[in-house]
MIDOSE-881740 format. One line per field, with one value per residue: x, y, z of N, C-alpha, C in turn; residue number from 1. Coordinates in nm, 2 decimals. Layout:
BEGIN
n_c1 = c(X_...)
n_c2 = c(Y_...)
n_c3 = c(Z_...)
ca_c1 = c(X_...)
ca_c2 = c(Y_...)
ca_c3 = c(Z_...)
c_c1 = c(X_...)
c_c2 = c(Y_...)
c_c3 = c(Z_...)
torba = c(NUM_...)
//
This chain:
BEGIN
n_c1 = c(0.09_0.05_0.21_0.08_-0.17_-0.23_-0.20_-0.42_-0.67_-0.64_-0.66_-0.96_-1.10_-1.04_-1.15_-1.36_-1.48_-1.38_-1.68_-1.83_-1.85_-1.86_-2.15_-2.30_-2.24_-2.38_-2.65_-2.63_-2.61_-2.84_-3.08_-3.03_-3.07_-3.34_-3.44_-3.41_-3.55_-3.82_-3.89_-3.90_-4.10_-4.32_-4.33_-4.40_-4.65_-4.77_-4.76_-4.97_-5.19_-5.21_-5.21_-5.50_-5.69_-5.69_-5.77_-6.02_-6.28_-6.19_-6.26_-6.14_-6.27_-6.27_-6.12_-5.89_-5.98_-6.25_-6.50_-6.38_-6.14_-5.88_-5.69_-5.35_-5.05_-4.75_-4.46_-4.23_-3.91_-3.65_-3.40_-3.29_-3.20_-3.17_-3.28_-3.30_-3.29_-3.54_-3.56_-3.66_-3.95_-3.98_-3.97_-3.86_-3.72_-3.70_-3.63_-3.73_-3.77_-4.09_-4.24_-4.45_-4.61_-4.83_-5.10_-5.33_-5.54_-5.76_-5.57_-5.44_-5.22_-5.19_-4.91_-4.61_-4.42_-4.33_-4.35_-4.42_-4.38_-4.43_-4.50_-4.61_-4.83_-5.02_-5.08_-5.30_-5.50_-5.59_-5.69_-5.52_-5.32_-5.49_-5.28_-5.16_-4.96_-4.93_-4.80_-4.70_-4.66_-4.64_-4.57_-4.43_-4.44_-4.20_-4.22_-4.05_-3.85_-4.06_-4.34_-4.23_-4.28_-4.33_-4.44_-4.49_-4.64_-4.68_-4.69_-4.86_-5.05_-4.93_-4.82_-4.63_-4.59_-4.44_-4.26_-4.13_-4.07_-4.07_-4.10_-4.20_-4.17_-4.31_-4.21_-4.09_-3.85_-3.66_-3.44_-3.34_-3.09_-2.92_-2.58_-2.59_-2.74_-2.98_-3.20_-3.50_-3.66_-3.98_-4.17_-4.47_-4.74_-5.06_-5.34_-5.59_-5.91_-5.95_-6.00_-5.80_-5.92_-6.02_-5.78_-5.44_-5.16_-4.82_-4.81_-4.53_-4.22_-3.93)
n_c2 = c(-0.12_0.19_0.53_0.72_0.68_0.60_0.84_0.96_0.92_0.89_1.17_1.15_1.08_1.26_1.48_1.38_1.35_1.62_1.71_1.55_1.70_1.96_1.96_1.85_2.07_2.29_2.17_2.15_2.43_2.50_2.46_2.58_2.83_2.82_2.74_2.96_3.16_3.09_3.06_3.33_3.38_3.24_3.30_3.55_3.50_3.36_3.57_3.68_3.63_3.55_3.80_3.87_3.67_3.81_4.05_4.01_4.03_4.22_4.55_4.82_5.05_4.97_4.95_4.70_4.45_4.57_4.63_4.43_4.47_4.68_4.90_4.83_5.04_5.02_5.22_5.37_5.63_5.69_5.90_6.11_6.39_6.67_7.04_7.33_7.50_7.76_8.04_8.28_8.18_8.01_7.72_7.39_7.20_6.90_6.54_6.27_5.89_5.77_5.49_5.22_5.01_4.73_4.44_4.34_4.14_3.99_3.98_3.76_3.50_3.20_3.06_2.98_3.18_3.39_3.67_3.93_4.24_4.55_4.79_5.12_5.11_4.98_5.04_5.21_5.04_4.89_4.90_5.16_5.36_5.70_5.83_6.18_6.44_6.63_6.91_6.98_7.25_7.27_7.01_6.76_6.47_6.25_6.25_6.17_5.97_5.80_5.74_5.78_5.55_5.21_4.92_4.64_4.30_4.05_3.68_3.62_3.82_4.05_4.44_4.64_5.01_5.19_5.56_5.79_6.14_6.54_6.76_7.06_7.16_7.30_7.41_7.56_7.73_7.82_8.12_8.24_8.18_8.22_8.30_7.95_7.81_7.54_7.32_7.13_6.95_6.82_6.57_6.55_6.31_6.19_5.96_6.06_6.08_5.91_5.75_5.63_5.44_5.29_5.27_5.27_5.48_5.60_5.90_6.05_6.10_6.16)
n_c3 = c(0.00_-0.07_0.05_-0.06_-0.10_0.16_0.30_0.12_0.25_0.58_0.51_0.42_0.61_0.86_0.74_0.74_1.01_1.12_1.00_1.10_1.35_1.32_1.26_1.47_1.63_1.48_1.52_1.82_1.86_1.71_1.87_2.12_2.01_1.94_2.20_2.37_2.21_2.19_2.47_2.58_2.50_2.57_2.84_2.84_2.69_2.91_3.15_3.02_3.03_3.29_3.38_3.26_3.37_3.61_3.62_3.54_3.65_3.83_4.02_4.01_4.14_4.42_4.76_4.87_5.08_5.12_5.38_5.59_5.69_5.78_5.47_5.51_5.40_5.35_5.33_5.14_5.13_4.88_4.85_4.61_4.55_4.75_4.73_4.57_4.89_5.03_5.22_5.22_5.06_5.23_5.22_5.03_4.86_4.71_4.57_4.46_4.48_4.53_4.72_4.75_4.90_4.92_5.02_4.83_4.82_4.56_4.37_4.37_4.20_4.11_4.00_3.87_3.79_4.01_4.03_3.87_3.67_3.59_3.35_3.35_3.16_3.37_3.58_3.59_3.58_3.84_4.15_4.36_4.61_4.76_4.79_4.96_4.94_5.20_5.30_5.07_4.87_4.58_4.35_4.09_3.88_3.73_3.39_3.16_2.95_2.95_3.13_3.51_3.62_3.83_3.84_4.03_4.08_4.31_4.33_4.57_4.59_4.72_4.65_4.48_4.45_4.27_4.21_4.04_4.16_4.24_4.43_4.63_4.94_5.23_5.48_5.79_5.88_6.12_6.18_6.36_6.49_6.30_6.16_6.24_6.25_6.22_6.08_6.03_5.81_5.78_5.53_5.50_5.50_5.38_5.35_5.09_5.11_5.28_5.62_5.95_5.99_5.73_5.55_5.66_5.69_5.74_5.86_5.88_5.78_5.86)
ca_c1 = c(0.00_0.16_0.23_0.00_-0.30_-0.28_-0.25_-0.57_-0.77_-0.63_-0.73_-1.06_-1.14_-1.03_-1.21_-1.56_-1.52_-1.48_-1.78_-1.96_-1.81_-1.93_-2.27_-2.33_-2.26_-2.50_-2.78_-2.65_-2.65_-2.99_-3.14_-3.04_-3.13_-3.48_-3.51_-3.42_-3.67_-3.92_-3.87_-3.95_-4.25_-4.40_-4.32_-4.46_-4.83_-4.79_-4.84_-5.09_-5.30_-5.24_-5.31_-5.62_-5.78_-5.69_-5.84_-6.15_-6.39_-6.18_-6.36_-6.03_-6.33_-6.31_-6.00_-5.86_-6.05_-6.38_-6.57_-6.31_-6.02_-5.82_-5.57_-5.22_-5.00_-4.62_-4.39_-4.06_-3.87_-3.56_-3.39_-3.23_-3.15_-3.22_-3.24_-3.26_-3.39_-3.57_-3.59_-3.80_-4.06_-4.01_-3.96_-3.72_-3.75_-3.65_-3.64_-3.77_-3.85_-4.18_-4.22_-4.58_-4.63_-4.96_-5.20_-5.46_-5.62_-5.81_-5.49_-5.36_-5.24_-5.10_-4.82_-4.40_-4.41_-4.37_-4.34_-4.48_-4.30_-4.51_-4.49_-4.69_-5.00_-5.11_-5.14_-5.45_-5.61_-5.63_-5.66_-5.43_-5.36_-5.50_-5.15_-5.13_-4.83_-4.99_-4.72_-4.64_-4.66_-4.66_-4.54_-4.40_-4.42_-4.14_-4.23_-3.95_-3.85_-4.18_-4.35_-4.11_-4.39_-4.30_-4.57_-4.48_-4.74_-4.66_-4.83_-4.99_-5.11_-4.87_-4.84_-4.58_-4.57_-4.32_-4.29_-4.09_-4.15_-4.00_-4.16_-4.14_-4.28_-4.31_-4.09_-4.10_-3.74_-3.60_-3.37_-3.30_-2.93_-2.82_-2.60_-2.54_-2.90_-3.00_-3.33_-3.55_-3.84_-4.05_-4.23_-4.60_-4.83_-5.18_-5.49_-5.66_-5.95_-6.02_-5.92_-5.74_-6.01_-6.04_-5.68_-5.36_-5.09_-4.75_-4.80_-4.47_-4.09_-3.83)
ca_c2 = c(0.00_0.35_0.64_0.86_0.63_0.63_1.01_1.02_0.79_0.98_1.31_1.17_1.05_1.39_1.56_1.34_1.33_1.75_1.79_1.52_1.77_2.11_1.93_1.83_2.19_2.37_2.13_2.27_2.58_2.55_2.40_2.69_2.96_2.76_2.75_3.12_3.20_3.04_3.06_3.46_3.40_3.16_3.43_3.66_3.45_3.33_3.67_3.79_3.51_3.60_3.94_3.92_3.61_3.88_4.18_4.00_4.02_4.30_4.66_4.92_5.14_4.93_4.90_4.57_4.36_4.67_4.58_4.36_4.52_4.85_4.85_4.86_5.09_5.05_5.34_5.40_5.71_5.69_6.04_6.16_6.49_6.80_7.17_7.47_7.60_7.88_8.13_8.37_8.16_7.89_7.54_7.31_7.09_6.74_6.46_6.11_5.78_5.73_5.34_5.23_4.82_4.67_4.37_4.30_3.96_4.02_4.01_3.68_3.38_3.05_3.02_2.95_3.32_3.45_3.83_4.03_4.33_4.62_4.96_5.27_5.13_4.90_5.13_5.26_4.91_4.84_5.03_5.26_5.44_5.81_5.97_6.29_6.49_6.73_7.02_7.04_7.37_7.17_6.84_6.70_6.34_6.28_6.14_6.18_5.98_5.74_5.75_5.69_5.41_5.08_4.81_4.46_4.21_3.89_3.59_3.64_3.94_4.21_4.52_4.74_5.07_5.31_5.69_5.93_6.35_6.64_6.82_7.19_7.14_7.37_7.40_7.69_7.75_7.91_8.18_8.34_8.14_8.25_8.15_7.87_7.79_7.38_7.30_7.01_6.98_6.70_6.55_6.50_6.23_5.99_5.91_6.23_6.09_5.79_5.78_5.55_5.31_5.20_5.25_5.30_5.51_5.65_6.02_6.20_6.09_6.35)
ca_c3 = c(0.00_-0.09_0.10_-0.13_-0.09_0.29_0.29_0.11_0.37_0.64_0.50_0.42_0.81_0.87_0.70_0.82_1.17_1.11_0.95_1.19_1.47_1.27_1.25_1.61_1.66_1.45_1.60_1.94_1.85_1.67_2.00_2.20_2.02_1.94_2.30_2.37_2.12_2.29_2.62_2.64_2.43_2.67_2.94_2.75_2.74_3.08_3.20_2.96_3.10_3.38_3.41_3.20_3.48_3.72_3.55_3.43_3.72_3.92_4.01_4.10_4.25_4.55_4.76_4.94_5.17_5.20_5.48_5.61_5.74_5.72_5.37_5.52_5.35_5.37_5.30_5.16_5.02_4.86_4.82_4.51_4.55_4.82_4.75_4.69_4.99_5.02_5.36_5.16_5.07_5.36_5.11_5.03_4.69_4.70_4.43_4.52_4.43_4.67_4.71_4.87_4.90_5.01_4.93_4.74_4.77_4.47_4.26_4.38_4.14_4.06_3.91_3.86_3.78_4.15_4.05_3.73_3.66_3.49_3.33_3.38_3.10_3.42_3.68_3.58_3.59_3.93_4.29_4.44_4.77_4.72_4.91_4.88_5.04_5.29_5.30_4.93_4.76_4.39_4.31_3.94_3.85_3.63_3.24_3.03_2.84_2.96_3.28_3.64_3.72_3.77_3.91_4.06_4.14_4.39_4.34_4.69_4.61_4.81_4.51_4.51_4.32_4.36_4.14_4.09_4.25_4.26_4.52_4.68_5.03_5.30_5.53_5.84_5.88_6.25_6.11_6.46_6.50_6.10_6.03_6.27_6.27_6.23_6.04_6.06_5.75_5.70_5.47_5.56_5.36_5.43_5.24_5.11_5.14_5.38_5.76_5.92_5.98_5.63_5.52_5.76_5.64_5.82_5.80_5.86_5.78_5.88)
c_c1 = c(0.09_0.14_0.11_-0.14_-0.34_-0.33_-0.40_-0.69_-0.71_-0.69_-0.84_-1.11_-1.15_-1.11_-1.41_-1.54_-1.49_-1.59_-1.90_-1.95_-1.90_-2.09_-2.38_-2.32_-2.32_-2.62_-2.72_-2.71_-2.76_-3.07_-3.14_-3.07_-3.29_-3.55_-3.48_-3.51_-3.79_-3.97_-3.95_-4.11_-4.34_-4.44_-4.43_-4.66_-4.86_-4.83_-4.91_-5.22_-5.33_-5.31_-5.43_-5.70_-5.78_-5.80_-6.04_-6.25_-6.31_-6.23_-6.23_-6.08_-6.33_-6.15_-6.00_-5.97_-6.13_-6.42_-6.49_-6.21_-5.94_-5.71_-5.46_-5.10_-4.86_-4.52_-4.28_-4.01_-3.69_-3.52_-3.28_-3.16_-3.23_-3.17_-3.30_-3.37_-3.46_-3.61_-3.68_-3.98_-4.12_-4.04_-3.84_-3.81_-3.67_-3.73_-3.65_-3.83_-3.96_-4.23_-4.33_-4.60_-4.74_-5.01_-5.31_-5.47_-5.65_-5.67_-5.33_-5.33_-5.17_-5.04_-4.66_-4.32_-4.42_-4.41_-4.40_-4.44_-4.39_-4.50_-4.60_-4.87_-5.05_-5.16_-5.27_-5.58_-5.65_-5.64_-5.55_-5.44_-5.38_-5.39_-5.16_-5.04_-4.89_-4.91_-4.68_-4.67_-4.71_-4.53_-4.48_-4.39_-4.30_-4.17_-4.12_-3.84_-3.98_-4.18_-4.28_-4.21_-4.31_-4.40_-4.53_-4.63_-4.68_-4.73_-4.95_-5.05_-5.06_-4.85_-4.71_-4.55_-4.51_-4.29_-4.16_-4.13_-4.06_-4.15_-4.11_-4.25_-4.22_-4.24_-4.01_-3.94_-3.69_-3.49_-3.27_-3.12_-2.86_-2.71_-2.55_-2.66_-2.86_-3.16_-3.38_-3.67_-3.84_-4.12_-4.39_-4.71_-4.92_-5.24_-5.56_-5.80_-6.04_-5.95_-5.87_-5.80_-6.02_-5.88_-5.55_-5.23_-4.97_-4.76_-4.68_-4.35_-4.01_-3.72)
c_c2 = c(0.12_0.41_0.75_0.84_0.62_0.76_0.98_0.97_0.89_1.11_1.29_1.11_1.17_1.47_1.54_1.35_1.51_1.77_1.70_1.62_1.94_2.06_1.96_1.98_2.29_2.28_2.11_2.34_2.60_2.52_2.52_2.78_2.93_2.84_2.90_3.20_3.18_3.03_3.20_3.48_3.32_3.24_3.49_3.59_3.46_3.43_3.74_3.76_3.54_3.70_3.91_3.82_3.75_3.94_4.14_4.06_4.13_4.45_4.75_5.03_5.14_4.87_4.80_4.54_4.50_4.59_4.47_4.41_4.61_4.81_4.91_4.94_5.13_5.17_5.36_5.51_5.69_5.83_6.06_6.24_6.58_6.91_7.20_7.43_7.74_7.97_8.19_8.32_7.99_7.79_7.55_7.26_6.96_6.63_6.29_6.01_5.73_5.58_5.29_5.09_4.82_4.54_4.33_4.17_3.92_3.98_3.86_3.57_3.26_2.99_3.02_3.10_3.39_3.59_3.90_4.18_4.38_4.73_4.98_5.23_5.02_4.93_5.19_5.14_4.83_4.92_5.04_5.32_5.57_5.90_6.12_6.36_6.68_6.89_7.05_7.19_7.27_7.09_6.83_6.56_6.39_6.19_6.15_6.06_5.94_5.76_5.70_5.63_5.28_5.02_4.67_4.39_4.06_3.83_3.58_3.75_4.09_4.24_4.60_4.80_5.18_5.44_5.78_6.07_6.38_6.73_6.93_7.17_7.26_7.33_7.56_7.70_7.87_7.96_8.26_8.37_8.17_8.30_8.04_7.83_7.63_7.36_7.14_7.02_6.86_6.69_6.50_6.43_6.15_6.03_6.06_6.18_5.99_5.82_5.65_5.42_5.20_5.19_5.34_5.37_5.61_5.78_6.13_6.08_6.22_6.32)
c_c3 = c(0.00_-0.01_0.06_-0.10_0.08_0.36_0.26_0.21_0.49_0.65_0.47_0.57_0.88_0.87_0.74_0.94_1.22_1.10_1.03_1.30_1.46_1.27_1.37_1.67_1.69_1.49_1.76_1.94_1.82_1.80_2.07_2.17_1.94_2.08_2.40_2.32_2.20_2.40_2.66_2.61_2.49_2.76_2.95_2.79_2.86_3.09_3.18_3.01_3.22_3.47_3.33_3.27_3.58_3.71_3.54_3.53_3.83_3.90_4.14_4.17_4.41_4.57_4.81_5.01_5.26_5.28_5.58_5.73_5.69_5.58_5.47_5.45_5.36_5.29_5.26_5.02_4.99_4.81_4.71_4.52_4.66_4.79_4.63_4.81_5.01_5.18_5.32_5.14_5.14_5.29_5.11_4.90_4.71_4.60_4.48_4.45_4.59_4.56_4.79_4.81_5.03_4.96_4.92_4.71_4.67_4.32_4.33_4.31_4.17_4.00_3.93_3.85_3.91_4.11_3.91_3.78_3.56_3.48_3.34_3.29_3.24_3.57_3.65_3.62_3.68_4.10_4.33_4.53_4.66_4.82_4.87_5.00_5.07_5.30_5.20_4.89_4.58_4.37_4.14_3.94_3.75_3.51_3.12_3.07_2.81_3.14_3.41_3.64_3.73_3.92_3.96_4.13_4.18_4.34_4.46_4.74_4.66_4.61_4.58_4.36_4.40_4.19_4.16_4.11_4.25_4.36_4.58_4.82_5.14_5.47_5.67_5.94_6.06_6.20_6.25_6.50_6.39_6.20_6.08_6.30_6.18_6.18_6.02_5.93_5.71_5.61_5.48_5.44_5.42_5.29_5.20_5.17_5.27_5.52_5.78_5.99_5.85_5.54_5.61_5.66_5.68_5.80_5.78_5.86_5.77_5.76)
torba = c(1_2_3_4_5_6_7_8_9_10_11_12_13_14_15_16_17_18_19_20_21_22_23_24_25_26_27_28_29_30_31_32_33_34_35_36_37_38_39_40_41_42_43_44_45_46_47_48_49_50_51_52_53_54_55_56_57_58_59_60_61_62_63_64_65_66_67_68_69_70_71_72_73_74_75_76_77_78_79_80_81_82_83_84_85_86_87_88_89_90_91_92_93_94_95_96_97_98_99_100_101_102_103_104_105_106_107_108_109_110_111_112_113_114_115_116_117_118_119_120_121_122_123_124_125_126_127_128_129_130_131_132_133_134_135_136_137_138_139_140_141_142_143_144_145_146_147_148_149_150_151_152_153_154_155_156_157_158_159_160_161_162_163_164_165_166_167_168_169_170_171_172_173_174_175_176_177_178_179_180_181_182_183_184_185_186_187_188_189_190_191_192_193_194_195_196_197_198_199_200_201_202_203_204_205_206)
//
């Protein structure tokens, strides 16, 4: 047997157990980005399904467990920025993401999906606390580029929705020590219009 003829046999073994190798590859690779494909688009249903069992038969006129028991309303600000101040017309401006988690029975499911994560179109579609911040002067949501909103839903119902503000709140400044004077201004917030029998809500963080 020649030299030239084993070469060729060689190089053709070579050359197959390459191309079984490049094969086995691309049906990896097609598998994974199959199932990448698919995977989000399942997601994707899951929670349309979801939300739209919720939705079907719920009435956002009426808050948590009416007649039942007070809604609880947890609190949290995260602070951005403070200032200016003003002595003249007694405010302060501060920039916040306000953070308010509670829950709603009404909006609890059953599924592998613990959490649903939602923009600003799904706030409108279900109840909200009516906070309103007691010492403001005027307020700004911020929408640019799209609304600060963002919405989560548990499966067991706790909600949390948290906003951005810019806020100019009032603020009555002791001037007497200038300029070694020390000020204190809060931020004052409840329900505008329920008490705190039907919904409970921290009214003051310093």
């Amino acid at each position: 047997m020649s030299a030239k003829f084993l070469l060729r046999v060689l190089l053709l073994c070579v050359l197959h157990a390459c191309s079984r190798t490049l094969a086995s590859e691309d049906e990896e690779y097609d598998d994974v980005t199959v199932s990448q494909m698919l995977s989000p688009k399942k997601s994707e249903m899951d929670a349309t399904q979801i939300l739209n069992n919720l939705l079907k038969e719920y009435d956002k006129k009426l808050r948590p467990d009416i007649g039942v028991k007070p809604t609880v309303i947890d609190v949290d600000i995260f602070v951005n920025s403070i200032g200016p101040v003003s002595s003249i017309n007694m405010e302060y401006q501060i920039d916040i993401i306000f953070a308010q988690t509670w829950t709603d029975s009404r909006l609890r499911y059953n599924s592998t999906m613990k959490i649903l994560t939602l923009n600003s179109n799904m706030v409108g579609l279900i109840w909200l606390p009516d906070t309103i911040f007691r010492n403001s002067k005027n307020a700004d949501s911020h929408w640019i580029t799209t609304p600060n909103q963002l919405l989560r839903i548990w499966n067991d119902g706790k909600i949390l929705y948290t906003l951005r503000l810019t806020i100019n709140a009032e603020c009555q400044l002791q001037l007497h020590n200038f300029p070694m004077d020390e000020h204190s201004c809060p931020l004052i917030f409840s329900s505008c219009h329920m008490t705190i029998t039907y919904v409970a809500v921290p009214e003051e963080l310093p």
